[in-house]
C-alpha positions in Angstrom: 151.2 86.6 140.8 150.4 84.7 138.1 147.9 82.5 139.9 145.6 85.7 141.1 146.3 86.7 137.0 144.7 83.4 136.0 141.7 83.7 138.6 140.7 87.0 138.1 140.7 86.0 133.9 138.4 83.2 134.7 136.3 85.7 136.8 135.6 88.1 134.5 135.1 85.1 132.2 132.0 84.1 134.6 131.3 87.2 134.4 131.1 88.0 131.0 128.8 84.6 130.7 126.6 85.5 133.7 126.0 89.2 131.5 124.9 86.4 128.5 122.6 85.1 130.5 121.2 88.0 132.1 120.9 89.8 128.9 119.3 86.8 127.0 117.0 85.9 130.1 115.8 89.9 130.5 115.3 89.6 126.2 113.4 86.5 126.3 111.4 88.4 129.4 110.2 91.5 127.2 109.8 89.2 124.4 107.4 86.9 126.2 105.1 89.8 128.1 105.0 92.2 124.8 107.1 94.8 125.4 109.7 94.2 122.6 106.3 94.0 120.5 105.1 97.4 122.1 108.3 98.9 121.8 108.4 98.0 118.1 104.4 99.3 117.2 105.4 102.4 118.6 108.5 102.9 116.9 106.8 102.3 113.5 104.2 104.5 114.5 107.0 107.0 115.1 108.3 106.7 111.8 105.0 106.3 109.9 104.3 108.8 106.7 107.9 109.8 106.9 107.1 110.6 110.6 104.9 112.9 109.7 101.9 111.0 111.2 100.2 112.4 113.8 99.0 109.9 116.1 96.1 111.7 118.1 92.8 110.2 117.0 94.3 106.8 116.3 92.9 105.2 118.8 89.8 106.9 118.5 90.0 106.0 115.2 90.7 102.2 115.6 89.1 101.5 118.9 92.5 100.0 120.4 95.3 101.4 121.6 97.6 98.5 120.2 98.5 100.1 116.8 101.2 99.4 114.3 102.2 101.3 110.9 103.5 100.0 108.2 104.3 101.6 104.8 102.0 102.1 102.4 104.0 104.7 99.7 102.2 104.6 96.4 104.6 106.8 95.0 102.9 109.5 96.1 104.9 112.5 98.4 104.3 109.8 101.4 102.3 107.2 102.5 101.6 105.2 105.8 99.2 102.1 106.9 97.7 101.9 110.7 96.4 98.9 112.1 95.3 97.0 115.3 97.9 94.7 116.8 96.3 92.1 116.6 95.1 92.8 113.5 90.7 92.9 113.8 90.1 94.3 110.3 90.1 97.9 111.4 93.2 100.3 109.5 93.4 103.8 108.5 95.5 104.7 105.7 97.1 107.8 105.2 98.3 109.1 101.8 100.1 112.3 101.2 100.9 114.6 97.9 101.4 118.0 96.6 98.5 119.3 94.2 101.3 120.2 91.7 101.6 115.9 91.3 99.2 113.9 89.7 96.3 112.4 92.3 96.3 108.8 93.5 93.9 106.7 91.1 91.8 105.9 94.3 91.1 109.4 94.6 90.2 110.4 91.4 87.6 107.4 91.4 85.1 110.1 93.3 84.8 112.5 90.7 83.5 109.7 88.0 80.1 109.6 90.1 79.2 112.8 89.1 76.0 111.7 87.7 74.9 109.0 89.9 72.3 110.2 92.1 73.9 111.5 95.5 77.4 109.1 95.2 79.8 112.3 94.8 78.7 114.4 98.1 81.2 115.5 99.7 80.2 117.2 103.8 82.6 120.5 104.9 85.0 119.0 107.2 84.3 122.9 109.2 86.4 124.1 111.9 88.4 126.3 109.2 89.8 123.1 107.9 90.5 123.3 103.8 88.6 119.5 103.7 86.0 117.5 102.9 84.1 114.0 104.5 83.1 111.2 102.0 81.8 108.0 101.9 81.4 105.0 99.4 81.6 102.1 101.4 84.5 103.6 103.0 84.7 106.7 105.2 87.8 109.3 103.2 88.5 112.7 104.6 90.7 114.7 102.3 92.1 117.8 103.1 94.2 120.6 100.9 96.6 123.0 102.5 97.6 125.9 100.3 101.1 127.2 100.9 101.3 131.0 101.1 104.8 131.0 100.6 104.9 128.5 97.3 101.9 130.1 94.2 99.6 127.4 93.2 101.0 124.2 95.6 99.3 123.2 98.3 99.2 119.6 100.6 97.0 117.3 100.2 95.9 114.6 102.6 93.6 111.7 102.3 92.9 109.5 105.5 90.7 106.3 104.2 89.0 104.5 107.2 88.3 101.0 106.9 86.3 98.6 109.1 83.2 99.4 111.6 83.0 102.8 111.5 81.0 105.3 114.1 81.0 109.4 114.6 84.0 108.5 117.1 86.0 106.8 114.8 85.4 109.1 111.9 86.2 112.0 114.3 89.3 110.0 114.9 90.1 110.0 111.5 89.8 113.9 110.9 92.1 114.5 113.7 94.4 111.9 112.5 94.1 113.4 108.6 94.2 117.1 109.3 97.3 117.4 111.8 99.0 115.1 109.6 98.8 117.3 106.7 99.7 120.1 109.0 102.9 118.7 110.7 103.8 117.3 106.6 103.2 120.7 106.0 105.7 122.3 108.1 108.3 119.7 107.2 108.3 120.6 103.8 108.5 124.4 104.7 105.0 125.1 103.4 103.4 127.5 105.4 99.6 126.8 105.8 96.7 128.2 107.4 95.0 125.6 109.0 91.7 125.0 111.1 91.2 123.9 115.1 91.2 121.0 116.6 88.7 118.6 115.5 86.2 117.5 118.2 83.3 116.0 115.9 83.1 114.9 112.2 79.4 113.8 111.9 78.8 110.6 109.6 75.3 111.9 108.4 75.3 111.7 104.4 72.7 113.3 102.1 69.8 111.1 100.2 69.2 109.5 103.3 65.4 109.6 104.7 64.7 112.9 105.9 67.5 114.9 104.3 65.3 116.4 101.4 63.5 119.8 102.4 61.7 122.1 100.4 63.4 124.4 98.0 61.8 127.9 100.1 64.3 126.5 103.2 67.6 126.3 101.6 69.7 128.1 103.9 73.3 126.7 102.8 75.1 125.2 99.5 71.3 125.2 97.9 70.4 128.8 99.2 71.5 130.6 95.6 68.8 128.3 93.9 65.7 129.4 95.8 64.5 132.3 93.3 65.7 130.4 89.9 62.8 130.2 88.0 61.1 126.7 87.1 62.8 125.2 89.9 59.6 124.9 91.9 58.0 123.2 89.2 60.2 120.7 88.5 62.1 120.2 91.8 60.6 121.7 94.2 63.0 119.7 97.0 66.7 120.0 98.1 69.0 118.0 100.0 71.9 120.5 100.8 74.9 121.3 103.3 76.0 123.6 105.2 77.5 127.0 103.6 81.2 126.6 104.5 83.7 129.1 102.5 86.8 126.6 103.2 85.5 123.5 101.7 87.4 122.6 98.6 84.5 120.9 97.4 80.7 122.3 97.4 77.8 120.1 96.5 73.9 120.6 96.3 71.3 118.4 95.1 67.5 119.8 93.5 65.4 116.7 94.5 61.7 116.4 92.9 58.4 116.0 94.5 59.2 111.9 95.4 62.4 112.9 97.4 64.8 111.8 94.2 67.6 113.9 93.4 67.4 115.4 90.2 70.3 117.7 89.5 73.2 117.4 91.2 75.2 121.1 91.7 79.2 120.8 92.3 81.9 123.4 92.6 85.5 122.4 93.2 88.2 124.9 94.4 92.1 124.3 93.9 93.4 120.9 94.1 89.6 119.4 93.9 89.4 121.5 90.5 92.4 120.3 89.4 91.5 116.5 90.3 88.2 117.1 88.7 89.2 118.8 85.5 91.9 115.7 84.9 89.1 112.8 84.6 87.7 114.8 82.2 85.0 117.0 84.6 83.9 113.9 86.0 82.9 112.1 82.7 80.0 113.2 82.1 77.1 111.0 80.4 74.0 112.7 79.5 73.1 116.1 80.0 75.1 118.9 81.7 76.9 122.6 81.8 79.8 123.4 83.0 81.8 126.6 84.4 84.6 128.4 85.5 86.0 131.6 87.6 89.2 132.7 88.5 89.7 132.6 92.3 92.4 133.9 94.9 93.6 131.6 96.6 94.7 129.7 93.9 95.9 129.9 90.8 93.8 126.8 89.1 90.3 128.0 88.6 87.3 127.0 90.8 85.1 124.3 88.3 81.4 124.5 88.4 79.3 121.8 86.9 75.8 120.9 86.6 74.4 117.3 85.6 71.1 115.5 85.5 71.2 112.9 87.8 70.7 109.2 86.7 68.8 106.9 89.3 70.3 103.3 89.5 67.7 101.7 91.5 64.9 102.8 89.5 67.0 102.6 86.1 65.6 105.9 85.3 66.3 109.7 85.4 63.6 111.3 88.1 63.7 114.1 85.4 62.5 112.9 82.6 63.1 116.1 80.4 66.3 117.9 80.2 66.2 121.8 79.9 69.2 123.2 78.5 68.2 126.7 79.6 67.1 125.8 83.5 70.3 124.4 83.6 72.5 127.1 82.6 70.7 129.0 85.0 70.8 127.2 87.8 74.4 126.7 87.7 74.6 130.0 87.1 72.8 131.2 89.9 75.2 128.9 91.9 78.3 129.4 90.6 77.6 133.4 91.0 76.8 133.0 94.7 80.1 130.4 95.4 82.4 132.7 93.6 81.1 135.6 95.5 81.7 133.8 98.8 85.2 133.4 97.9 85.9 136.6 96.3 86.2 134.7 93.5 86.1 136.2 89.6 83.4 136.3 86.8 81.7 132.9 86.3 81.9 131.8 82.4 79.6 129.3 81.3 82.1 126.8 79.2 80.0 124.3 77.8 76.4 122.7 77.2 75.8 119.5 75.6 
């Protein structure tokens, strides 16, 4: 008895060592072909933004499906960092926050451009989405959900895009942005109303050749400016986008005779009005008029503004002469049409230089 005791203890001691093996050899096997590495991307991509990231449009985004994530919380509500594995130079980073905190400084860098030509445009995202497409060197699509069930909060979401960008990629990046704010949205218990499914986010951008058209056309953000008069004299050209009643950001631009913008005509809605109020309305240098109106959907007032533009190639302004009282009506004219879009109150006219 004790001799079949002793064999079967040195059996299951084989046995226990042959597991070893097995174990370590079938470790070492997904180690060397990638799996473990696969295994772990897509974990991290699992967890990313406090798992809220939503990872269709990724590899849209990216052109690969070999991602990884890894944190990038600025001490913001959450924060996540996608890139290729193997790393080509191609990321998206995600950045989430309530309106009701202050903005990342990165984000509050494009409302300081204000008067620099056509640098603060911002294109309608569309599709019923609460967002906006803009570039300066980098592609950003930021997006603000209003809660209905929590006044005056709302999500916001910035997707930053960096590397070789194309309309794919960028519609990657909507996707990627607007269904991560949504399913953020939800985990917080903020109810939002949010748009469809993204299937194109076009990378055309104002000031470009070919985007100014005479005043007598403007059909969208521009169309309240047609009838102001002295426009035609002056700037008789617009570059403009289209009319979209969900965009938390509205820009149009009064070009002159050469194509050079002029004017530049911004209204900001919620948590862009917020944003822009706290740099000071954009820091304005030179001549402008601001404006505000009490809106419904949020409790922050929409922000109107109006500056002459300053042109840094030419080191000049393409409107030599400032008129304090074209300007007040212009951004009247505009403010009045935006804030009846959006139901919005009585425009006041809050300042002039």
């Amino acid at each position: 008895m004790q001799k079949k005791s002793g064999l079967r203890g040195i059996h299951a001691g084989w046995y226990a060592v042959v597991c070893v093996l097995v174990l370590g050899l079938v470790a070492l096997v997904l180690y060397g072909s990638g799996a473990y590495d696969s295994w772990r991307d897509g974990r991290s991509l699992d967890q990313a933004c406090d798992g809220a990231l939503a990872q269709d449009g990724l590899t849209s985004a990216l052109g690969s499906s070999h991602l990884k994530a890894e944190d990038g919380d600025d001490g913001s509500l959450a924060g996540c960092f996608v890139k290729t594995s193997p790393g080509t130079g191609r990321a998206v980073r995600v950045t989430l926050r309530w309106s009701t905190d202050g903005a990342p400084s990165g984000s509050l860098v494009w409302y300081n451009a204000d008067t620099l030509g056509v640098r603060e445009q911002a294109a309608p995202l569309g599709n019923g989405w609460s967002g906006v497409v803009r570039y300066d060197g980098t592609w950003q699509i930021m997006v603000a959900l209003d809660c209905a069930n929590q006044k005056n909060k709302a999500l916001v979401a910035y997707g930053d895009l960096y590397g070789a960008s194309s309309g794919t990629a960028l519609t990657g990046l909507g996707r990627v942005t607007t269904e991560t704010a949504k399913k953020a949205a939800a985990q917080h218990g903020c109810q939002v109303k949010a748009g469809k499914r993204l299937t194109r986010v076009s990378t055309a951008r104002l000031g470009e050749p070919g985007t100014a058209k005479p005043l007598g056309q403007a059909q969208g953000s521009c169309v309240a400016l047609r009838d102001v008069p002295g426009a035609q004299s002056g700037t008789p050209e617009i570059m403009e986008y289209p009319a979209d009643p969900d965009a938390p950001q509205t820009n149009c631009y009064l070009a002159t005779s050469a194509k050079k913008p002029g004017y530049g005509l911004y209204a900001y809605y919620g948590a862009a009005a917020k944003d822009f109020e706290s740099v000071g309305f954009g820091h304005p240098g030179g001549d402008y008029v601001l404006a505000t109106a009490p809106c419904p959907r949020s409790t922050h007032e929409a922000a109107f503004a109006l500056y002459r533009l300053y042109d840094r190639d030419t080191g000049n302004y393409p409107v030599p002469h400032y008129s304090d009282s074209f300007a007040r009506s212009a951004l009247k004219a505009f403010a009045e049409h935006e804030a009846e879009q959006r139901g919005c109150g009585e425009v006041r006219i809050m300042s002039a230089p």
